[in-house]
C-alpha positions in Angstrom: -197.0 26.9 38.2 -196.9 23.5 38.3 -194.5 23.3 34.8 -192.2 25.6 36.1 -192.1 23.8 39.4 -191.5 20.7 37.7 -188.7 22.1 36.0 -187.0 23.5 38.6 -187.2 20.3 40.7 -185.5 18.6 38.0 -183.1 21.3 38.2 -182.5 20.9 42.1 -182.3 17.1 41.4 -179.6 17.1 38.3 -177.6 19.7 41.1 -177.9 17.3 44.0 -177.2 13.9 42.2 -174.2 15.1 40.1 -172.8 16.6 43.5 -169.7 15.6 44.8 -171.1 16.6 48.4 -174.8 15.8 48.1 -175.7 17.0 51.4 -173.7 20.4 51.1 -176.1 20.6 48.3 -179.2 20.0 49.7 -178.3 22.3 52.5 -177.2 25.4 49.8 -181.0 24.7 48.5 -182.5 24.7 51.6 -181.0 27.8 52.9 -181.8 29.4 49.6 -185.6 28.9 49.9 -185.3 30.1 53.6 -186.5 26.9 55.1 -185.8 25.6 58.2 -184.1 22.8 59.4 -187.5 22.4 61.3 -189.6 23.0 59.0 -188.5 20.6 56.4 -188.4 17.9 58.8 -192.3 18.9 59.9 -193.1 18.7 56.1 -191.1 15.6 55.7 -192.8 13.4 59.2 -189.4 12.7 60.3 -186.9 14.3 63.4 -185.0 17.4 62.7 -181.8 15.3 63.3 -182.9 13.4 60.2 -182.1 16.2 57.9 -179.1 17.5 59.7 -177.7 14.3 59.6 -178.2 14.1 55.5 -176.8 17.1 55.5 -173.9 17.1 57.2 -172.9 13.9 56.1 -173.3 11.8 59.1 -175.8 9.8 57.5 -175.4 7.5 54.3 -175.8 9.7 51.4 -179.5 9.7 50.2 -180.2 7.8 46.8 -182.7 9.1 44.3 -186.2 8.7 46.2 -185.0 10.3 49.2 -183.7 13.3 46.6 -186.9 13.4 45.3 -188.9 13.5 48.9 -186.7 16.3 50.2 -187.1 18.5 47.2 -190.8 17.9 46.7 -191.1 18.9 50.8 -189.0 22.4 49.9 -191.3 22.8 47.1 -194.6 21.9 48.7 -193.5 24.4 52.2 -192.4 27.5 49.5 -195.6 26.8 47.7 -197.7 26.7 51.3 -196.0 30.2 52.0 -197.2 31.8 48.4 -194.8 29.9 45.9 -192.2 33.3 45.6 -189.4 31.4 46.0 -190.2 29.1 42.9 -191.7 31.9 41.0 -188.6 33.7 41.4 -185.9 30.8 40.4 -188.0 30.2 37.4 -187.1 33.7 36.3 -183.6 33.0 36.6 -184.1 30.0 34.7 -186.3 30.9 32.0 -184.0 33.7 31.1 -181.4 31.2 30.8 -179.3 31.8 33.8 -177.8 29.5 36.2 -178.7 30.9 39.8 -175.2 31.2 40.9 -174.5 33.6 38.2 -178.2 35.4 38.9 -179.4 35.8 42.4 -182.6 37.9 41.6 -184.1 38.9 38.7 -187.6 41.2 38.5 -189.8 43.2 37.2 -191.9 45.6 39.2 -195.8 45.8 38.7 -195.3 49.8 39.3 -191.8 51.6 38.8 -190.4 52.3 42.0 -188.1 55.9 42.9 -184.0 55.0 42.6 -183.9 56.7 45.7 -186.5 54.0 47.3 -184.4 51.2 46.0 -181.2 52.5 47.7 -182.9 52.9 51.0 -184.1 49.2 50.6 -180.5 48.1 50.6 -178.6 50.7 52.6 -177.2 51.7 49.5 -175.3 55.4 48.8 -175.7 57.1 45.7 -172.1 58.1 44.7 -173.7 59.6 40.9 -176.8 60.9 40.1 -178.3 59.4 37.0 -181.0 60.7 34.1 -183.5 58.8 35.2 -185.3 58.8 38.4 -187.1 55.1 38.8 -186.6 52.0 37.6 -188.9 49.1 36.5 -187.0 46.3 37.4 -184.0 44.9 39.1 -181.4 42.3 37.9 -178.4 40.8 41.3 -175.4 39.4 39.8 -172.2 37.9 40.9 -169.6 40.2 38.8 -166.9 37.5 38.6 -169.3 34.4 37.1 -170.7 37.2 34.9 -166.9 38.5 33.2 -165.9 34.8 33.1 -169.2 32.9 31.5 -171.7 35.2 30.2 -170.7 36.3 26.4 -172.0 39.6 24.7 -175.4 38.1 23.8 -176.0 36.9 27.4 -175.5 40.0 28.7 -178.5 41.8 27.2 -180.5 39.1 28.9 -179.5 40.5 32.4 -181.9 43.1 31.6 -185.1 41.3 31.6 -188.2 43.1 30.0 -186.6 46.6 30.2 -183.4 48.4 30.0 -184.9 50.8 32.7 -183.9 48.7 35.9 -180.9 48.5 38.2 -178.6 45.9 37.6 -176.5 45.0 40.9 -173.1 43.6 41.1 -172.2 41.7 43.9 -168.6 40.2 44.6 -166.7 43.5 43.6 -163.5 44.9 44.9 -163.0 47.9 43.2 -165.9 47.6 40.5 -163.8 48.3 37.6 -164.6 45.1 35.9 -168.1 45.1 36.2 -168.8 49.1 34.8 -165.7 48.1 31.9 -168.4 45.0 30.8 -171.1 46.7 30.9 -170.3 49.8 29.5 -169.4 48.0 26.0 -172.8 46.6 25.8 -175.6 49.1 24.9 -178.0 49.8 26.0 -177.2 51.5 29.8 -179.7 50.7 32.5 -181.0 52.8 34.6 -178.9 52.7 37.9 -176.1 50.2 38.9 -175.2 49.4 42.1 -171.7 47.8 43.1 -172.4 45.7 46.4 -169.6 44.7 48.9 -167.8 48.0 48.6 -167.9 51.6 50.3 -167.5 54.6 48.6 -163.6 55.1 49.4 -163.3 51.4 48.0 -164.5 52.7 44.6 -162.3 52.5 41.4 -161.3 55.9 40.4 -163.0 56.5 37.0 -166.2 54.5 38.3 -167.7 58.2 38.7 -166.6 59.4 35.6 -168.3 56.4 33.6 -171.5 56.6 35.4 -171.5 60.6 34.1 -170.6 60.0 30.7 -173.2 57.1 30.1 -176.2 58.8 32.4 -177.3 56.3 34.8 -177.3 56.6 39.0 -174.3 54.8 40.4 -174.6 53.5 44.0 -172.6 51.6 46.3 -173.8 49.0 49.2 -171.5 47.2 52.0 -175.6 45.4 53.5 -174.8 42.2 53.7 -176.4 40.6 50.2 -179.0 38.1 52.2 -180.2 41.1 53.8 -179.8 42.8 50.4 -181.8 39.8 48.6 -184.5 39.4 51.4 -185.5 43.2 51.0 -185.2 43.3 47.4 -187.6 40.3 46.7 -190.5 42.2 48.8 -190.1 45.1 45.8 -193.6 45.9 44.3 
C-alpha cells in the first residue's frame, strides 16, 4: 500500500501544482475521497475556515508544503477509514487511466447476478443478455473515452475479465458509446448507458445489444449515488 499511495500522492500533487485554480483542485480531490470539510481540518489541527478559505480562494494560494500536508491528511483519513479510496484510484492508475476518464474500475471476489447490479443503481434492463452475472465492473465518461482512448486502450477498460459491465456515463442518446465498443472484440457482459431513460435511447441501441449478446441497461441515479453503491460491490 504504501507504493501505491506514494504514487498516487504524487499524482494528486503534479494535479494541484500544475493547476490553474489550485484550490478548485484540492476541493475536486477532497470531495472525491468523500472527506469533509471537517474532517480534514481535524486531521490537519487547524479551523475548518482554514480549508475553506484554501479552497475557495480567499486565502493566498498554498505553496508546495502546504500541498503536501493537505494530501498526506486526505490520505492518512481514507487510510484510517480502510484505505478503499486509494486502493481504488490505484486501479485506475495502474491500468493506465486518468480518473477523469475512469471513475471505477473492479473486480469482484464472487460474481454477482446482472439483475443485482441493476438494482444497485436503479438501473432498467431494456435487453436481456447471454450471460447472467458479471465479475467485474468498469464507469466511464463516454465523451473522454471516444475523444482520447485509441483501439488498444480500450481493451484495458475491461480489467481482468471480459465478463463485467462496463458503464457509460455522460450519454445523450448512447449511440456513440455502443458504435465504440461494438468495433472492439471482445463484448462484455452487460453495458449500462447512465444519464438516460429508456425513451431517451438511440433507436438501434436494442438491436446491437441483441446481435452481440450482452444485457443492455439504462440508469437516470444520479452517478455519486451510482459510484457510492457500486464501490460497496463484493
Amino acid at each position: 500500500m504504501s507504493d501505491k499511495r506514494e504514487q498516487l500522492a504524487r499524482r494528486i500533487a503534479g494535479e494541484v501544482v500544475l493547476s490553474d485554480d489550485p484550490g478548485t483542485t484540492l476541493r475536486k480531490w477532497r470531495d472525491d475521497f468523500d472527506i469533509s470539510q471537517t474532517s480534514l481540518a481535524a486531521q490537519l489541527e487547524v479551523s475548518p475556515s482554514v480549508v475553506s478559505d484554501y479552497e475557495s480562494g480567499r486565502r493566498q494560494s498554498p505553496g508546495i508544503s502546504v500541498v503536501r500536508r493537505i494530501i498526506e491528511a486526505l490520505l492518512d483519513v481514507d487510510d484510517d477509514r480502510g484505505g478503499e479510496q486509494i486502493r481504488r484510484y490505484t486501479r485506475i492508475l495502474s491500468a493506465g487511466f486518468d480518473n477523469d476518464v475512469v471513475h471505477d474500475l473492479q473486480e469482484y471476489s464472487t460474481p454477482a447476478s446482472i439483475g443485482d447490479f441493476y438494482d444497485a443503481i436503479d438501473a432498467t434492463e431494456v435487453v436481456s443478455g447471454s450471460q447472467s452475472t458479471i465479475a467485474g465492473h468498469t464507469v466511464i465518461d463516454s465523451i473522454e473515452v471516444i475523444t482520447r482512448l485509441s483501439s488498444e486502450d480500450f481493451y484495458r477498460l475491461y480489467g481482468q475479465s471480459t465478463n463485467r459491465a462496463l458503464v457509460f456515463t455522460n450519454v445523450t442518446r448512447g449511440e456513440s458509446p455502443l458504435v465504440a465498443q461494438r468495433v472492439v472484440t471482445p463484448t462484455p457482459s452487460a453495458v449500462v448507458l447512465h444519464g438516460i431513460e429508456e425513451d431517451d435511447l438511440w433507436e438501434h441501441a436494442s438491436a446491437l445489444a441483441a446481435i452481440d449478446g450482452y444485457s443492455l441497461g439504462v440508469s437516470d441515479a444520479p452517478l455519486d449515488m451510482v459510484l457510492k453503491r457500486l464501490r460497496s460491490m463484493p
